[in-house]
Residue, then its C-alpha position, 0 to 999 in steps of 0.5 A: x842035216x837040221x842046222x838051228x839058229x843057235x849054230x847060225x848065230x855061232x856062225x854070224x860073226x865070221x859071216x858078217x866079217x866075210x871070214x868064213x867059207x863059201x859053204x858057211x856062208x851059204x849055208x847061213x844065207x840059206x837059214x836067212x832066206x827061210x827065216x826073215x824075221x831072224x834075218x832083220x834082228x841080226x842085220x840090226x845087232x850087225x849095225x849096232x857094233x859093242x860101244x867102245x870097241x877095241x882099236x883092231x891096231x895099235x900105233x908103234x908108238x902104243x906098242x913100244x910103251x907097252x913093251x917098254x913098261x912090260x920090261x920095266x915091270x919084269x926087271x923089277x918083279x926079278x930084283x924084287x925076288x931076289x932080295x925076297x929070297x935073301x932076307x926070307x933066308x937070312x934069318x936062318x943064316x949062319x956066321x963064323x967068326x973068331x973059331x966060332x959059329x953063330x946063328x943069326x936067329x938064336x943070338x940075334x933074334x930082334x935083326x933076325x925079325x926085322x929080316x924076316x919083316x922085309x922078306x914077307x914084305x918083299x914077297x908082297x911087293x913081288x906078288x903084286x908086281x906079277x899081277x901087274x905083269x900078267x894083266x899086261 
């Protein structure tokens, strides 16, 4: 079998962090043995680790502020529909007073509009607020 280098170069990450099996590894030591020049370039990418790396751990500390915004943010997000859902549907609502029935939108189309206004609104806050929570 004909292993090439970009398969090694697959393979290096988990050789470098000693994650991988014995026959990977031997098998990525081999291709260094008969390719030195390929060897130097991968020893100094190895060296030079990405600036900025992500902390492998977080402090309990770190971890119950996320946790604690995430709950905070999908408490909200769920009051935030629900009165998206009330005023995107109260526009359409009926009331029934005196013997009676009455649409809101034809006999009061000017509150009907202002509803309608804080629902589109709400929907807004609600999307942007799920954004938020699923960058989390």
């Amino acid at each position: 079998m004909n292993v090439t280098r970009d398969v090694i170069t697959d393979l290096l990450p988990l050789y470098y962090s000693k994650e991988c099996s014995r026959d990977t590894k031997l098998l990525v030591e081999e291709y260094l043995r008969t390719n030195p020049d390929f060897e130097e370039q991968m020893e100094l990418l190895s060296q030079n680790p990405f600036p900025g790396s992500i902390p492998q751990q977080l402090n309990k500390e770190d971890e119950m502020k996320s946790l604690t915004k995430t709950q905070r943010l999908l408490k909200w997000r769920s009051y935030v529909m629900g009165f998206a859902i009330f005023f995107s549907l109260a526009p359409f609502s009926f009331l029934y007073t005196q013997g009676k029935l009455y649409m809101l939108l034809l006999e009061s189309p000017p509150i009907a509009l202002i509803y309608g206004i804080l629902g589109i609104a709400l929907w807004v806050i609600y999307f942007v607020i799920k954004r938020r929570t699923s960058d989390l």
